[in-house]
C-alpha positions in Angstrom: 18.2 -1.6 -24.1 21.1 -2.1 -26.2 21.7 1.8 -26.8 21.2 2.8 -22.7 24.4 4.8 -22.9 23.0 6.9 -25.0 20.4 7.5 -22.6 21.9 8.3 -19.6 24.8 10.5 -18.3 27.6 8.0 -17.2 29.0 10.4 -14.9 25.9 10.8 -12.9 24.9 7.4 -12.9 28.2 7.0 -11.4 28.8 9.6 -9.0 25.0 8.8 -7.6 26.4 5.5 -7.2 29.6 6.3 -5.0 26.8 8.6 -2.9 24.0 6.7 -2.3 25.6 3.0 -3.1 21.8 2.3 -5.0 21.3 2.8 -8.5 18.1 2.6 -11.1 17.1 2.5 -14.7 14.2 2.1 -15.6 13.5 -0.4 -18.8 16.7 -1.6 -19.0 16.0 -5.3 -20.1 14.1 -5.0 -22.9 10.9 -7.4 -22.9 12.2 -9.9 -25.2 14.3 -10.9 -22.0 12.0 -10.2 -19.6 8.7 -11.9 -20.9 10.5 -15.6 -21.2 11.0 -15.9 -17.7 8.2 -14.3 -16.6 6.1 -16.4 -18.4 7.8 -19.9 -16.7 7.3 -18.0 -13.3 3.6 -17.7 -14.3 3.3 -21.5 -15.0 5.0 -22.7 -12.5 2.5 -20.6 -9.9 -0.4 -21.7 -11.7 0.5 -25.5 -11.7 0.0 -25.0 -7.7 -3.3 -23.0 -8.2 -1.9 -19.8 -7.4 -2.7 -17.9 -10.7 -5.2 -18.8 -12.9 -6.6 -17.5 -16.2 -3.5 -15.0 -16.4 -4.5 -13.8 -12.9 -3.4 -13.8 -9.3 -5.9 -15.6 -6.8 -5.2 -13.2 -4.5 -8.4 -11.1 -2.7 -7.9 -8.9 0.3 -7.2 -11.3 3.9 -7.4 -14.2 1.8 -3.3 -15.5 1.7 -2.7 -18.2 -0.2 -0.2 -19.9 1.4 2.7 -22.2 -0.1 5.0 -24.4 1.9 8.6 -23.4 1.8 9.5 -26.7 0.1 6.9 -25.6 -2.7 8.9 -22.1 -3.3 12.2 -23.9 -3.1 11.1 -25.9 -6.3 10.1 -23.0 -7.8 13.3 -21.4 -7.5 14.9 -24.2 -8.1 13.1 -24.9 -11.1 13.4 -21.6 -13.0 17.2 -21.6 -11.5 17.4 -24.2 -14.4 15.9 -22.5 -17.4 17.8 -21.6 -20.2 16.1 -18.2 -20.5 18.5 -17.0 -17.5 20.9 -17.0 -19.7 20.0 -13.3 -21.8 20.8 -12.1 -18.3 24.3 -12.2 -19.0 24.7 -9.5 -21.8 26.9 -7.3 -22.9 24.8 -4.3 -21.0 24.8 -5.1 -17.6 28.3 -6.1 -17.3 29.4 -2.8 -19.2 27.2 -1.2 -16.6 28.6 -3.0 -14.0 32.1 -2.4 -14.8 31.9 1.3 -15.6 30.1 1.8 -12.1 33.5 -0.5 -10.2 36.0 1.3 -12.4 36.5 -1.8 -14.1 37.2 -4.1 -11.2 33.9 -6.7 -12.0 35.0 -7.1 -15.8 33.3 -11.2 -16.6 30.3 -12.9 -15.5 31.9 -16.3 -15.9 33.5 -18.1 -12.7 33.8 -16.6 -9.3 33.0 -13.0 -11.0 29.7 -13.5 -11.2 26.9 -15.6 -8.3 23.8 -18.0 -9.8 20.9 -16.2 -10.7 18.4 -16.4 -8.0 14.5 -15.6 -8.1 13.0 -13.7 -4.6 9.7 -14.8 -3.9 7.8 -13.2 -1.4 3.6 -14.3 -1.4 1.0 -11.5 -0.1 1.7 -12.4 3.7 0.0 -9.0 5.9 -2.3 -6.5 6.1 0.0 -4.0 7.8 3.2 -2.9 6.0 6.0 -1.6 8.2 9.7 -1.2 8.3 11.0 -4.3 10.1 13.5 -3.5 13.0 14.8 -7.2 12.5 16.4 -9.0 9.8 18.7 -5.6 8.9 21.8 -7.5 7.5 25.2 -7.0 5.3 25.7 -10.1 3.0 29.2 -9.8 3.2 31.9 -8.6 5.8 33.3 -5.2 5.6 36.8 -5.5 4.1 39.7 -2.7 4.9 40.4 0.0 3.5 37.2 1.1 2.0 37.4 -2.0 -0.5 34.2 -2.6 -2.6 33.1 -6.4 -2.4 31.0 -6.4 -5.5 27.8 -5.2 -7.0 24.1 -6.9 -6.5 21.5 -6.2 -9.5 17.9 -6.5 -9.3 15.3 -6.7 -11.5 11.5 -7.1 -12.0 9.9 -10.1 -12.9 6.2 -8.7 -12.0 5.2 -5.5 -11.2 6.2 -4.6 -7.4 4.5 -1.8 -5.9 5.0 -0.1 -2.5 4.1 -2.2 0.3 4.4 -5.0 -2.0 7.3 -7.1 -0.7 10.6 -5.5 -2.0 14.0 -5.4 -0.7 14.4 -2.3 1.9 17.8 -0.8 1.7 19.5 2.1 3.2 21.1 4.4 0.9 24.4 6.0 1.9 25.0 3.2 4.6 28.0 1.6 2.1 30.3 4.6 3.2 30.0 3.8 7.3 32.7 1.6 9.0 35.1 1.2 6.1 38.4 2.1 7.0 38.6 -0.4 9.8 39.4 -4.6 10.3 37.5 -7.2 8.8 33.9 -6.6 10.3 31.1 -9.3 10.4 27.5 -8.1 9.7 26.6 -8.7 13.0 29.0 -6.6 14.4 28.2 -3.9 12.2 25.0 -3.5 13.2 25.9 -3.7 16.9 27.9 -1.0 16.2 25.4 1.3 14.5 22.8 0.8 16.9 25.3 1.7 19.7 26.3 4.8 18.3 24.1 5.8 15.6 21.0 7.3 16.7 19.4 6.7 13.5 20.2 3.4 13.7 19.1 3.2 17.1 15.9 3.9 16.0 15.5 2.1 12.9 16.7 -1.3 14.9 14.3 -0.8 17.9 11.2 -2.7 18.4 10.0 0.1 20.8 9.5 3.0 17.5 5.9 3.7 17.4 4.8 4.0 13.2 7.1 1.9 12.0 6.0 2.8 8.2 7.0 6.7 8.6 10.7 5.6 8.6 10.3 5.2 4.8 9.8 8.9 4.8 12.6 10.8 7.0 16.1 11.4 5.7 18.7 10.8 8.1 22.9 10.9 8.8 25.1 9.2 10.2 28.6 10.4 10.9 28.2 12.8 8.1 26.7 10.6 5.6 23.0 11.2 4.4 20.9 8.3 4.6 17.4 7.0 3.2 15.6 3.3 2.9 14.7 2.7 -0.1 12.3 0.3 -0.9 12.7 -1.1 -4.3 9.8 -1.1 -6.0 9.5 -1.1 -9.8 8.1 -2.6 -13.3 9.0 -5.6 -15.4 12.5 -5.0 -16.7 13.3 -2.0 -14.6 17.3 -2.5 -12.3 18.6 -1.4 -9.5 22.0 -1.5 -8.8 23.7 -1.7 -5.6 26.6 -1.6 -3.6 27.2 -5.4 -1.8 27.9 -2.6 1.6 24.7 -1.5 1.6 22.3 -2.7 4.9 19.1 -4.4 3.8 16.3 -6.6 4.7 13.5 -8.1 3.4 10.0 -6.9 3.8 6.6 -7.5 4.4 4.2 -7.4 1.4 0.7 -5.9 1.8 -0.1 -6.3 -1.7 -2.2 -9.0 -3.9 0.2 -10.4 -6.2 3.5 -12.0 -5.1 6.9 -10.2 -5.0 9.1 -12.1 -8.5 12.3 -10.3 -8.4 15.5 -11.6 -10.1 18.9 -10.8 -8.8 22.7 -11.5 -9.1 25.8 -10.9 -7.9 28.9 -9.4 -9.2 32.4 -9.4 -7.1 35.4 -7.3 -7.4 38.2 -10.3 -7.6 40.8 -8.7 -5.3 38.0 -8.0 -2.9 37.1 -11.4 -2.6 40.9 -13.0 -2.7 40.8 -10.2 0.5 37.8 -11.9 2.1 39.1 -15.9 1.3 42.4 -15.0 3.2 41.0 -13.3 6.3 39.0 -16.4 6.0 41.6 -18.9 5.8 43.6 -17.2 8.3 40.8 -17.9 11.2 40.8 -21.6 10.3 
């Protein structure tokens, strides 16, 4: 969408942003980008018998089953294709600059992370909201510093209950004006003190799926999952703070996402020294 300022207020996508930490727009990579890929992704399913005649072989209880080496070649070979490449416009990184007052300004070097294609095959049933696999990619740095920003988009459609990436809005603003705290120990410290938290990380919560529905807060802040859920060409945004996890996917088609990452420079010459400094 080469005119997608036009379309939308800047100052609300960004104050949403500082909120909730999880942004979207929908149609924002025109299909002209979108369609290339997508169409590899399709071949490479269908050389393993997985899609045929322009559709998924996919019928209710009936999961058709890759091994993981199989879905690393995937990746691995689409990682390759030159298509990737209309990713990097001049769009998403004015986006992405605008929304981290013009700390992520390249997406050459250590700016920008490999492009990276999330797989997940039709795998239950039952959806629910895990209680495990909750996680922070990245440490939280001091003084409320901002590690980068992680984009999504759509390579398929994904419905809900179809595999997306669970997040909880509004968790970016928690812990923040503190040390150098691992992912683990973030979480440890939610749960402990956090009763929503405390909830969404027990195994013992009866109707697991409701979650998705309540609102909750946490030392002031309002929280939400989101499940990210969306059509070809459609982004989210979101803050590298935020808590996710993967999901389950009760669908028939497989979850085809495409995501990056984008780092704030200071942040991460912040995160290499408290690195260095433990070795």
């Amino acid at each position: 969408m080469d005119n997608w300022k036009e379309h939308y207020q800047m100052e609300a996508i960004k104050n949403e942003f500082e909120q909730s930490g999880i942004i979207r727009l929908n149609n924002f990579f025109p299909p002209n980008i979108i369609f290339p890929v997508q169409e590899r992704i399709y071949e490479s399913f269908e050389k393993r018998g997985i899609r045929k005649n322009g559709k998924w072989q996919y019928n209710d209880n009936n999961f058709l089953d890759l091994p993981e080496s199989e879905e690393k070649l995937i990746r691995r070979e689409l990682k390759k294709r030159k298509e990737l490449r209309s990713f990097d416009n001049d769009n998403l990184l004015n986006l992405v600059s605008m929304i981290s007052d013009n700390r992520i300004t390249s997406t050459e070097g250590e700016q920008k992370g490999p492009w990276q294609i999330l797989i997940t095959l039709p795998n239950t049933t039952k959806w629910v909201v895990p209680y495990l696999m909750w996680h922070l990619d990245f440490p939280r740095l001091p003084n409320n510093q901002l590690p980068g920003v992680q984009m999504f988009t759509f390579l398929d459609s994904v419905k809900p209950q179809g595999g997306g990436t669970l997040v909880v809005s509004g968790s970016h603003q928690l812990l923040n004006n503190q040390r150098f705290i691992s992912s683990k120990e973030v979480k440890k410290t939610l749960k402990r003190e956090e009763k929503y938290f405390t909830r969404l990380f027990s195994s013992q919560v009866e109707n697991r799926e409701k979650l998705l529905l309540e609102n909750g807060k946490a030392s002031d802040v309002n929280l939400r999952i989101i499940e990210l859920t969306g059509e070809p060409g459609d982004l989210y945004l979101a803050d590298l703070r935020l808590l996710h996890t993967v999901a389950p996917n009760a669908s028939n088609i497989p979850r085809l996402m495409l995501t990056n990452r984008f780092f704030c420079e200071d942040s991460m010459n912040l995160w290499r020294q408290n690195i260095s400094a433990k070795c």
